[in-house]
C-alpha positions as CSV (number, residue, x, y, z in Angstrom):
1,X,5.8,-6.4,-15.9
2,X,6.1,-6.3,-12.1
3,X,9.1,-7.9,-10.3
4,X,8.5,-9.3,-7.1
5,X,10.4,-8.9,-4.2
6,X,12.2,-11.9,-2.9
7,X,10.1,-11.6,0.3
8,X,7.1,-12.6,-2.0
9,X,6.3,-16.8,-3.0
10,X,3.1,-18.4,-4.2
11,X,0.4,-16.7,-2.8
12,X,2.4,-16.4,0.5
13,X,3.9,-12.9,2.2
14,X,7.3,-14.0,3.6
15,X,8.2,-12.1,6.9
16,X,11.6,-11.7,9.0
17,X,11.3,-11.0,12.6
18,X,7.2,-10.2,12.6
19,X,4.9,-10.4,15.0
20,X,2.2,-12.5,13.4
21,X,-0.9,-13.9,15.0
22,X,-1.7,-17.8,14.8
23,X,-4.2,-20.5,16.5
24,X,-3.2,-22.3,19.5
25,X,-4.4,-25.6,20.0
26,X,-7.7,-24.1,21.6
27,X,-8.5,-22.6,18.6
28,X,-7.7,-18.7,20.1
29,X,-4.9,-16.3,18.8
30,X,-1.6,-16.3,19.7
31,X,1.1,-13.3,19.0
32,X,4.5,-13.5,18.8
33,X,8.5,-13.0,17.0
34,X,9.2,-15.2,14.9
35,X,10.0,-16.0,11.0
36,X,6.6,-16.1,10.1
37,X,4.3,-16.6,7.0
38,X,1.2,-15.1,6.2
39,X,-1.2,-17.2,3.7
40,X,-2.4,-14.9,1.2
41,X,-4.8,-17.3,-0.1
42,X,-6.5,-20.1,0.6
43,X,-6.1,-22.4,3.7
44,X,-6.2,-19.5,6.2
45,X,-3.4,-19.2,9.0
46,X,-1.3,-21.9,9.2
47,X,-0.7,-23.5,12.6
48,X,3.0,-23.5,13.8
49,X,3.8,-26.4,15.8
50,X,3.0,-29.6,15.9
51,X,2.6,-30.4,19.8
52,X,-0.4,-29.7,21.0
53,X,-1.4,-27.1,23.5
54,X,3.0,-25.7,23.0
55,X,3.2,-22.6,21.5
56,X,6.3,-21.9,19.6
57,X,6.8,-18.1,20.8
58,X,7.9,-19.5,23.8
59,X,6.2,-20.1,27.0
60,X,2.7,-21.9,26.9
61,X,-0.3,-19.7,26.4
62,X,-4.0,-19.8,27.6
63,X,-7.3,-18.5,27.4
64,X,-7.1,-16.0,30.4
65,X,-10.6,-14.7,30.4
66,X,-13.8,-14.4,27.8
67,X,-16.6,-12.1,27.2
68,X,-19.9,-12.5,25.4
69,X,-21.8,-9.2,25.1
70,X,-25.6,-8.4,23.7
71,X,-25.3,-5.7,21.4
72,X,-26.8,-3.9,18.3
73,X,-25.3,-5.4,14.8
74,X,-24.6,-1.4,14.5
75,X,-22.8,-0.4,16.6
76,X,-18.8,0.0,17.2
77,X,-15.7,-1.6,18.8
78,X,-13.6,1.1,20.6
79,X,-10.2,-0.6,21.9
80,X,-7.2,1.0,23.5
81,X,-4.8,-1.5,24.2
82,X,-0.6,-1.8,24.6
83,X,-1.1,-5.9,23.2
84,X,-2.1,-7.5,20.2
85,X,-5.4,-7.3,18.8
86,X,-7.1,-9.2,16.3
87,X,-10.9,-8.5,15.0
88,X,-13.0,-11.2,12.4
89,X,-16.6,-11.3,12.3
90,X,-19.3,-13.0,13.8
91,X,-20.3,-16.8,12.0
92,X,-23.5,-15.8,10.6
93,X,-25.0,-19.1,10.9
94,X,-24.0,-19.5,14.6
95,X,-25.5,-16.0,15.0
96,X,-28.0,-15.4,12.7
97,X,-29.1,-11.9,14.8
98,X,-25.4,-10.6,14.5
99,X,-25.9,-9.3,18.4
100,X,-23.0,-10.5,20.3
101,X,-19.4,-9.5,20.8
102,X,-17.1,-12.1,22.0
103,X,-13.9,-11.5,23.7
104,X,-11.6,-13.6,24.8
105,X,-7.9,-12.7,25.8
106,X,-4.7,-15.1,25.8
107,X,-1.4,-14.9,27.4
108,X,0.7,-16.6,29.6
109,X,-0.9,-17.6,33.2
110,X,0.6,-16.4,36.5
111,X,1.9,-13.4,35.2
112,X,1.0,-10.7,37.4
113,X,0.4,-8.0,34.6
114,X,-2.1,-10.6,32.2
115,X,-5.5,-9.2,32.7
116,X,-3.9,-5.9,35.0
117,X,-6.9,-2.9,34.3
118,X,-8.3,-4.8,31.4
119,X,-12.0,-3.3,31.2
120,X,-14.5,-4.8,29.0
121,X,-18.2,-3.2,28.3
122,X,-20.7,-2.1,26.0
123,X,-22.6,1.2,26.6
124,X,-25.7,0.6,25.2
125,X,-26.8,3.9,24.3
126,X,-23.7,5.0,22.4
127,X,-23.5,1.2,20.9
128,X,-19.9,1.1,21.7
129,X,-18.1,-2.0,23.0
130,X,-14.8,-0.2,24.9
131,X,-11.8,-2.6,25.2
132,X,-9.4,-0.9,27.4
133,X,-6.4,-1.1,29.7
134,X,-2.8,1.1,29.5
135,X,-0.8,-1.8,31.8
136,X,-2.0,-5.3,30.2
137,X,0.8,-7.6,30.0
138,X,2.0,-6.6,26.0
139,X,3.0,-10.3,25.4
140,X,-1.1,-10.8,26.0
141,X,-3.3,-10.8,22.6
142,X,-7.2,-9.9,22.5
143,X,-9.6,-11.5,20.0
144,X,-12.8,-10.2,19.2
145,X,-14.9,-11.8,17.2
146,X,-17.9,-8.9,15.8
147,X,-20.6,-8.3,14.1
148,X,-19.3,-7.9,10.0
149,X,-21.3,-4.3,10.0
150,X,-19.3,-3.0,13.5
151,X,-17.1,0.2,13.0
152,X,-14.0,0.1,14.4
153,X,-11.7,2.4,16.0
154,X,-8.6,0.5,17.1
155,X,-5.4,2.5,19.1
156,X,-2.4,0.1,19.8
157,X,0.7,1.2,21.8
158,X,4.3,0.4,21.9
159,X,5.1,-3.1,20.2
160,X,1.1,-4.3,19.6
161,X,0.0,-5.5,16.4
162,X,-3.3,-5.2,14.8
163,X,-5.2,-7.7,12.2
164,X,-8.4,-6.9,10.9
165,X,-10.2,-9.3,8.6
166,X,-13.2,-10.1,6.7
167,X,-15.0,-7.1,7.9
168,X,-17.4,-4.5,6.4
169,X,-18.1,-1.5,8.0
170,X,-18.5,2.1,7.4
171,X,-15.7,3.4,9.4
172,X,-12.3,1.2,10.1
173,X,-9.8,3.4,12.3
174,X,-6.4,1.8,13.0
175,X,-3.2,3.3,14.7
176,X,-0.2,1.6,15.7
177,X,3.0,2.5,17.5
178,X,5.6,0.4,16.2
179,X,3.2,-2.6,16.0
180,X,2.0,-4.3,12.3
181,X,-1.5,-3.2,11.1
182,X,-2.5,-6.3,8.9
183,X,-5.7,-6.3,6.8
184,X,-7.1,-8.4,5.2
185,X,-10.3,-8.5,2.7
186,X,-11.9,-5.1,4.3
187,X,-14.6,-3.3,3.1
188,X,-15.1,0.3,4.6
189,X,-16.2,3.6,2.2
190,X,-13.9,5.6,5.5
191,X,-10.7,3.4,6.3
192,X,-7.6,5.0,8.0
193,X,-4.6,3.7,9.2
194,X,-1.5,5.3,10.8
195,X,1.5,4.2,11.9
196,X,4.5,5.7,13.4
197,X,7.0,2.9,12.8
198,X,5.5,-0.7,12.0
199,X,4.6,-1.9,8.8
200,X,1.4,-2.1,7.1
201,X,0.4,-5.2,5.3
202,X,-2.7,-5.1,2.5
203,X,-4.0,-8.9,2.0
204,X,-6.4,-10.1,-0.3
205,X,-8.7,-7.1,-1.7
206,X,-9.7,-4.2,0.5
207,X,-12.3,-1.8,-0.5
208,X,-13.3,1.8,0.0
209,X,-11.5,5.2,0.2
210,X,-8.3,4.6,2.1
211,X,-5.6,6.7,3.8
212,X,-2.9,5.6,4.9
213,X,0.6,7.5,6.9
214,X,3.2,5.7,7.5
215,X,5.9,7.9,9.9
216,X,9.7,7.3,9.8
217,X,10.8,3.8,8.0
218,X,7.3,2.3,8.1
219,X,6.8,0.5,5.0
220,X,3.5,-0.3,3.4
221,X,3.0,-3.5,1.0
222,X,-0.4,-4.3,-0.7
223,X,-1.8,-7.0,-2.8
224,X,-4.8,-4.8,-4.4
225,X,-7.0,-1.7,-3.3
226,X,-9.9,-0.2,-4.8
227,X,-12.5,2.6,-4.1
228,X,-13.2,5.9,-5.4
229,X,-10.1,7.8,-3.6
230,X,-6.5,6.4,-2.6
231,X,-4.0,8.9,0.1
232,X,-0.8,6.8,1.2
233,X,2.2,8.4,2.2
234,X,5.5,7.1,3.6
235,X,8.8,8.6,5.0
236,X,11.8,6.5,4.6
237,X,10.0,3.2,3.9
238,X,8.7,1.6,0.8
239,X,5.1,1.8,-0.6
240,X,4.5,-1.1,-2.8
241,X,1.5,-2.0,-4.2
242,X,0.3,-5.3,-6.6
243,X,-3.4,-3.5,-8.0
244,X,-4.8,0.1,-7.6
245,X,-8.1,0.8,-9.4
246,X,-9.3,3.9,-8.1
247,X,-11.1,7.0,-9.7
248,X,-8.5,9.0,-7.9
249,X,-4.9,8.1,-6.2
250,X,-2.5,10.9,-4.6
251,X,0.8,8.5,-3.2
252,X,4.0,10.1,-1.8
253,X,7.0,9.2,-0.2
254,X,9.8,11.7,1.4
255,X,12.7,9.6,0.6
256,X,11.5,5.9,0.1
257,X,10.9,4.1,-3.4
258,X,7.3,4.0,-5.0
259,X,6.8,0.6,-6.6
260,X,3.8,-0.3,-8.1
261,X,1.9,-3.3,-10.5
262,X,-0.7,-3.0,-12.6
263,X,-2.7,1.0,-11.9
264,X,-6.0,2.2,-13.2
265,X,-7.6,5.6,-12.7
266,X,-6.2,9.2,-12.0
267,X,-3.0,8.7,-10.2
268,X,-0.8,11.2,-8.8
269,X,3.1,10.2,-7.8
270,X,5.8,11.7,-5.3
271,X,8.9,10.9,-4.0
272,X,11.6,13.8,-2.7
273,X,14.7,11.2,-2.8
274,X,13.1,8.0,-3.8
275,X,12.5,6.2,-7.0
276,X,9.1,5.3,-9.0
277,X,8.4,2.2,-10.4
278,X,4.8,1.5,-12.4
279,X,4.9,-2.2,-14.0
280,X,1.2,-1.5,-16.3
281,X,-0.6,2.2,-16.2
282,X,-4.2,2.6,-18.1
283,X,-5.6,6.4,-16.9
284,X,-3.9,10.1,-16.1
285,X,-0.9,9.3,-14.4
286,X,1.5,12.6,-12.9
287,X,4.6,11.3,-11.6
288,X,7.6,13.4,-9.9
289,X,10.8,12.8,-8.1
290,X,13.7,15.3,-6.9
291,X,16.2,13.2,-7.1
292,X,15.2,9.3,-8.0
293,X,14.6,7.8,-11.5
294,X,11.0,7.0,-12.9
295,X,10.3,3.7,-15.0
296,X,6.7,3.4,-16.2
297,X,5.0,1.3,-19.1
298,X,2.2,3.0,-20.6
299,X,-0.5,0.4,-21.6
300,X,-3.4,2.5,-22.4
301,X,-2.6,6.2,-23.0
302,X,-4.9,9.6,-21.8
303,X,-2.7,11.7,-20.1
304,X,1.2,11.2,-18.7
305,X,3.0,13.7,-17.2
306,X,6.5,12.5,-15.7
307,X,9.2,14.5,-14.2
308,X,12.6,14.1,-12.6
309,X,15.1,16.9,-11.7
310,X,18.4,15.0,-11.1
311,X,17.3,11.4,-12.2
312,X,16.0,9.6,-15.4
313,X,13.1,8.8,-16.6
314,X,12.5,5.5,-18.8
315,X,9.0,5.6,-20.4
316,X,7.8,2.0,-22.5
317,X,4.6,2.0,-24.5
318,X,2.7,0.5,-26.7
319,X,4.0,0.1,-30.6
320,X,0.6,1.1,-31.4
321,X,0.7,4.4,-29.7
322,X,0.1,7.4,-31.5
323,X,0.9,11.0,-30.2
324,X,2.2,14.7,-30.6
325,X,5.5,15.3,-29.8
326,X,7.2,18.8,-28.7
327,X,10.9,18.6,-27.2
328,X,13.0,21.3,-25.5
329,X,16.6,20.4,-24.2
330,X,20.3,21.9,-24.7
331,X,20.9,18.5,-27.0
332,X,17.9,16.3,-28.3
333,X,19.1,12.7,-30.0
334,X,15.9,11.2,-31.9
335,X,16.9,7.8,-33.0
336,X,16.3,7.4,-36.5
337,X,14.2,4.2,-36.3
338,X,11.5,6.3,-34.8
339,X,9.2,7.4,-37.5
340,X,8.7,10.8,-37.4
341,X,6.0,12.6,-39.4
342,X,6.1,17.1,-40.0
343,X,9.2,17.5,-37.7
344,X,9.6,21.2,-36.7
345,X,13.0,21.9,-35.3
346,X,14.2,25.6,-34.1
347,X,16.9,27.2,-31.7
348,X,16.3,29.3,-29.0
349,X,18.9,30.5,-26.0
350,X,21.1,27.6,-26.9
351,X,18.8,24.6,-27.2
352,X,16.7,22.9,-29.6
353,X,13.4,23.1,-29.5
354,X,11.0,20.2,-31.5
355,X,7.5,21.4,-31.7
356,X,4.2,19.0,-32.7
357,X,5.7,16.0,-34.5
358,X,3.2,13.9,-35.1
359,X,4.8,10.1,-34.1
360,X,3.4,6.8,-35.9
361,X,4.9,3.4,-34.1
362,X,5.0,0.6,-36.5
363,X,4.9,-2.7,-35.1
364,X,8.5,-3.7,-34.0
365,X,9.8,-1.8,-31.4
366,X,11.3,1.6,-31.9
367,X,13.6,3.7,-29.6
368,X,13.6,7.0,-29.1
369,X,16.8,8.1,-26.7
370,X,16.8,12.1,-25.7
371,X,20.0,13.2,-24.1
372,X,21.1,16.1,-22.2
373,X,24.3,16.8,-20.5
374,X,24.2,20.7,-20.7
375,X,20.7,21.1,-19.8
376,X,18.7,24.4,-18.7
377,X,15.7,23.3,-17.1
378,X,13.7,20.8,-15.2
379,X,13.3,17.6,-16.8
380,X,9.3,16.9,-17.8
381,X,7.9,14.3,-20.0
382,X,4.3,14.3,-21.3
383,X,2.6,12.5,-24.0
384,X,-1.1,12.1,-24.1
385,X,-3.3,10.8,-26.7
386,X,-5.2,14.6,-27.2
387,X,-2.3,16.6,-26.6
388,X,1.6,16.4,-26.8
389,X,4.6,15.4,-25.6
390,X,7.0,17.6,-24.0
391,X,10.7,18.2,-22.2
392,X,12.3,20.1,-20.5
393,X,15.8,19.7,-18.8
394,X,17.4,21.0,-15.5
395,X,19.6,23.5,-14.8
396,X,23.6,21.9,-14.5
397,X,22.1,18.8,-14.0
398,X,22.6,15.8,-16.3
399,X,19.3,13.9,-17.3
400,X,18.7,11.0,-19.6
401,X,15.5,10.2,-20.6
402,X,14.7,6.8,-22.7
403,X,11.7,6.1,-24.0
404,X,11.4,2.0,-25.6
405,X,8.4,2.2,-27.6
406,X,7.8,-2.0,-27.4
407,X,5.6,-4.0,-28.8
């Protein structure tokens, strides 16, 4: 039920133009433009390049300067940095104790700006490592390699990416500039990221209550989230998602598109100018638009609620579903292969309105088409296994709702 995006392939997230991090010859980071893919899974980062010790971003790069710090497995990693950063935990067999920190930055040697302010050091009563430095060449890249319990509170500026992966910690903080925040496999019950103009990029499975803002055309692209509570919002960019299962979801967008796989749980849905897409819903789902159009199949019914002012709204469900019915429109087209069982039809100010018809699907699809070109109020759809169905249309706006009731 959900169409992937041409930038998607087997297990793979094609990119245009990214910044994305991969190993040099010596085994350390590198950042840089290019047309880049990110493994999704299995085989980790692939290597670009086939000459050794020649990076293909350009000039060669090097390991400028490493750190290996004593600290508690607590603690947390505090960076503020205008560069790349990427964080992965600590091998556990290498170091059983989980009580060192390495750094080690990369960049291009002799430039006057590589290591320029760069302060490394861990403040052993607050348990903080600090990673800092406002004039760092921005072409350099930091690696950290952490304990998997150590908070993080990452701040990038300008152009500098951020990858996090494999970690588990109880508090993950992330904010970029116009840099990518890539995760990948993250566990952390408080994770928040925040971008004011790159994209963010969900691998793998990431766990825990998220929020996530995404300023002006930032887009945000996930394979699959869960935890108890889900808060992403977007301006002008896409949110797309693969897998949501979450006891409760709120996702908006100001004027980009809301396209989403396979959803579980209480989910909430808004978009001013943008439209709404749900491949598989199973839980109370409350979707709205101004001005878009909704599509949504229905797989397992409690409690749907969808509504669009100036678009329409295509609902498919089940051919087993079962439900009460009420309608109110201007003009209300039942097609006549729906069944309908105690129909109830009276006029009021001008329209039609259908009160508690009791619908039985049989088992080849049905469809049931409402149309209204004169209508009087704002369009709602709800259907819900306890309750009813209901509609309403907008005033001088036309709205066409279908509903495919599919097997």
């Amino acid at each position: 039920m959900f169409a992937l995006s041409s930038g998607w392939g087997l297990g793979c997230l094609w990119l245009s133009q990214l910044r994305v991090w991969a190993r040099d010859a010596s085994g350390r980071w590198a950042l840089g433009a290019c047309q880049a893919r990110l493994c999704c899974s299995g085989g980790g980062e692939g290597r670009p390049g086939s000459e050794p010790g020649v990076s293909p971003f350009g000039p060669t790069r090097q390991t400028l300067k490493e750190w290996a710090l004593l600290v508690s497995p607590f603690g947390r990693l505090r960076a503020r940095l205008p560069c790349h950063v990427a964080v992965r935990p600590l091998d556990p067999l290498t170091y059983p104790d989980a009580d060192r920190v390495l750094v080690a930055v990369s960049g291009v040697e002799g430039r006057a700006r590589a290591l320029a302010g760069l302060q490394v050091e861990y403040d052993e009563a607050l348990k903080e490592v600090a990673i800092v430095s406002d004039v760092i060449d921005p072409q350099a890249s930091v690696e950290v390699t952490a304990p998997l319990k150590f908070d993080l509170n990452i701040k990038s500026s300008g152009s500098g990416c951020v990858k996090v992966q494999n970690i588990e910690c109880d508090n993950c903080k992330i904010e970029t500039e116009q840099g990518t925040s890539i995760l990948q496999s993250v566990k952390s019950p408080q994770l928040h990221i925040q971008t004011k103009g790159g994209k963010v990029i969900c691998l793998g499975t990431i766990y825990g209550n998220i929020n996530i803002h995404a300023s002006d055309k930032s887009t945000v692209t996930i394979d699959k989230l869960q935890g108890s509570s889900v808060n992403i919002s977007t301006e002008d960019g896409l949110l797309k998602a693969k897998y949501l299962y979450t006891e409760s979801s709120f996702l908006s967008s100001a004027a980009g598109d809301i396209t989403l796989g396979s959803i579980h749980g209480n989910i909430t849905l808004q978009s001013k100018m943008g439209n709404i897409t749900v491949g598989s819903s199973s839980g109370c789902l409350n979707a709205s638009t101004h001005q878009g159009a909704i599509d949504v199949y229905v797989s397992q019914l409690e409690k749907v609620e969808l509504k669009s002012h100036k678009g329409s709204i295509l609902v498919k469900v089940a051919s087993s579903l079962q439900a009460y019915l009420q309608l109110s429109g201007k003009e209300i087209d039942v097609n006549s292969e729906v069944r309908v069982e105690e129909m109830d039809e009276a006029h009021k100010d001008d329209g039609i309105i259908i009160t508690e018809k009791k619908l039985t699907f049989r088992d080849w699809s049905r469809i049931l088409i409402l149309n209204t070109p004169r209508v009087t109020s704002p369009a709602i759809l709800k259907f819900s296994r306890f309750g009813l169905w209901y509609y309403n249309c907008a005033q001088s706006i036309y709205t066409e709702v279908v509903c495919f009731l599919v097997q």
